[in-house]
C-alpha positions as CSV (number, residue, x, y, z in Angstrom):
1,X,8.5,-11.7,13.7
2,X,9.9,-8.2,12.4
3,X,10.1,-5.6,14.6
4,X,7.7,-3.6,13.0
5,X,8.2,0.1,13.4
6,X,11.8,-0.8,12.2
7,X,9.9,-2.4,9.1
8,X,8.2,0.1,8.6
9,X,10.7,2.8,8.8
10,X,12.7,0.3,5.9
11,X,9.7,0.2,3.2
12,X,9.5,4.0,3.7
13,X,13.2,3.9,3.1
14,X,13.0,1.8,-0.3
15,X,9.8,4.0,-1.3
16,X,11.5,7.3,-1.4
17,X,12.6,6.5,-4.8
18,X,8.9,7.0,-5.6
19,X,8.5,10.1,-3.7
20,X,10.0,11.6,-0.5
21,X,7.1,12.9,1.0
22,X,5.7,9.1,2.0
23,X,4.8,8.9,5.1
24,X,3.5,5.8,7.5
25,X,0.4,6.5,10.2
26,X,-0.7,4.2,12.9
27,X,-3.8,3.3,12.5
28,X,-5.9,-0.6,13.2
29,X,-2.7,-1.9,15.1
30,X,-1.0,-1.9,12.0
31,X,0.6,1.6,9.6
32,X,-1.1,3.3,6.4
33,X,1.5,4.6,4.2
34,X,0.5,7.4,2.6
35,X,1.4,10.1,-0.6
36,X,-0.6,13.3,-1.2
37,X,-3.7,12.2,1.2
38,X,-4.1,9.5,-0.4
39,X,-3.1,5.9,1.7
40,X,-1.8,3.3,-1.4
41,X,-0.1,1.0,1.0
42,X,-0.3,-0.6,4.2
43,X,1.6,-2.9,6.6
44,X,0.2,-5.6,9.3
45,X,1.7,-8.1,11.3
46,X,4.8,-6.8,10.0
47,X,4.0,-7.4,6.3
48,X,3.6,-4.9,3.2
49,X,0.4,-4.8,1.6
50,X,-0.2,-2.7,-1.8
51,X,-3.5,-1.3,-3.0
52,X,-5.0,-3.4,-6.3
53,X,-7.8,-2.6,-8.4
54,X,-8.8,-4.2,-11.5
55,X,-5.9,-2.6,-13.6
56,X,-3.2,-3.8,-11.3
57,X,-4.8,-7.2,-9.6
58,X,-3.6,-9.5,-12.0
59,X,0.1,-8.7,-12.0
60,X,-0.5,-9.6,-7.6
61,X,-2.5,-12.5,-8.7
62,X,0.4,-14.1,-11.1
63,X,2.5,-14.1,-8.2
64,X,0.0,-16.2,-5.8
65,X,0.1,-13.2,-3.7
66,X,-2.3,-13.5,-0.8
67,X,-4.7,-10.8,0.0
68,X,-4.8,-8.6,2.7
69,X,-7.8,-9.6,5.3
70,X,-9.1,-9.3,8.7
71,X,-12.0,-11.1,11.1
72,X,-14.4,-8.7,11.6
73,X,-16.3,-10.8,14.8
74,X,-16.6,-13.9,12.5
75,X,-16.5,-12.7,9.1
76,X,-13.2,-12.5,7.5
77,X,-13.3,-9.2,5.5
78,X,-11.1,-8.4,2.5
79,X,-9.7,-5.2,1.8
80,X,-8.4,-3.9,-1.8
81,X,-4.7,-4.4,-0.6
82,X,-2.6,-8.0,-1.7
83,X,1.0,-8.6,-0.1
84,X,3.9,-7.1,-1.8
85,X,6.2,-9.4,-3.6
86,X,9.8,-10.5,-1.8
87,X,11.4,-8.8,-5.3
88,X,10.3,-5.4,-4.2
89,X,12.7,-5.4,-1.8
90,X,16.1,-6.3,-3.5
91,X,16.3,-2.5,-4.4
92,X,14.8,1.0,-4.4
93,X,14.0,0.1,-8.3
94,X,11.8,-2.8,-8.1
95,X,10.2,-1.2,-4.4
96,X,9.2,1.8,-7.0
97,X,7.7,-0.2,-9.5
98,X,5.4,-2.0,-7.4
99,X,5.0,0.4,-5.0
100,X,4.0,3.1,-8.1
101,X,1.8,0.1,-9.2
102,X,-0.4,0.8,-6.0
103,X,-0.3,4.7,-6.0
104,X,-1.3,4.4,-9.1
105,X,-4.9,2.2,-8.1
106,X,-5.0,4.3,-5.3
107,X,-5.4,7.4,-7.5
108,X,-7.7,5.7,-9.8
109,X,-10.0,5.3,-6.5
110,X,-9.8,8.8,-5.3
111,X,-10.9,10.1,-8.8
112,X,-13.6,7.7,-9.2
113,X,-15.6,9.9,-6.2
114,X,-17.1,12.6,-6.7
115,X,-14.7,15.8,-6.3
116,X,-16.0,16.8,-2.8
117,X,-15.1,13.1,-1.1
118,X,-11.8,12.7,-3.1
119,X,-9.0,12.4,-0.5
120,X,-5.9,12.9,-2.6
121,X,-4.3,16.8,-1.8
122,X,-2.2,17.7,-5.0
123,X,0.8,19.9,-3.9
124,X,1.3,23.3,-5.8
């Protein structure tokens, strides 16, 4: 297994050429990684997971990508996240695109609330 704060600490790394203010949380024995509030990404048992909607999902799904889920006492729960593909991480180019790919569905999320629950904080 990774060591996973040193995993973590990479994706950040390869994400930067998306934006330098990413940032990872602890959180549910696993990190969020965040951008402007907003958490688009998310790694557990040492794996990166990227937000999907119904925009992105299919460009995940081409790639037999597996979803991101948990047991929630005997229910296994999914959550909007798949696994990110092994090509995201030849290069801070290909970690952008798919990386932007899930920014991108996490925005979309944030402005499909109504303005007073939207998480996302817009610098400037």
């Amino acid at each position: 297994m990774k060591n996973e704060p040193e995993y973590v600490e990479h994706c950040i790394e390869l994400m930067t050429g998306l934006d330098e203010s990413i940032f990872a949380k602890r959180m549910f024995g696993g990190h969020g990684i965040f951008r402007e509030g907003l958490m688009f990404a998310l790694v557990a048992d040492s794996e990166l997971y990227l937000k999907v909607d119904e925009e992105n999902e299919a460009d995940f799904a081409r790639l037999d990508l597996p979803r991101f889920t948990y047991l929630r006492g005997e229910k296994e729960m999914h959550l909007s996240y798949r696994m990110a593909p092994e090509e995201a991480f030849q290069n801070q180019q290909k970690m952008k695109q798919w990386a932007g790919s899930g920014w991108e569905a996490a925005v979309r999320a944030d402005q499909a609330k109504p303005p007073g629950k939207r998480k996302r904080q817009v610098p400037g």
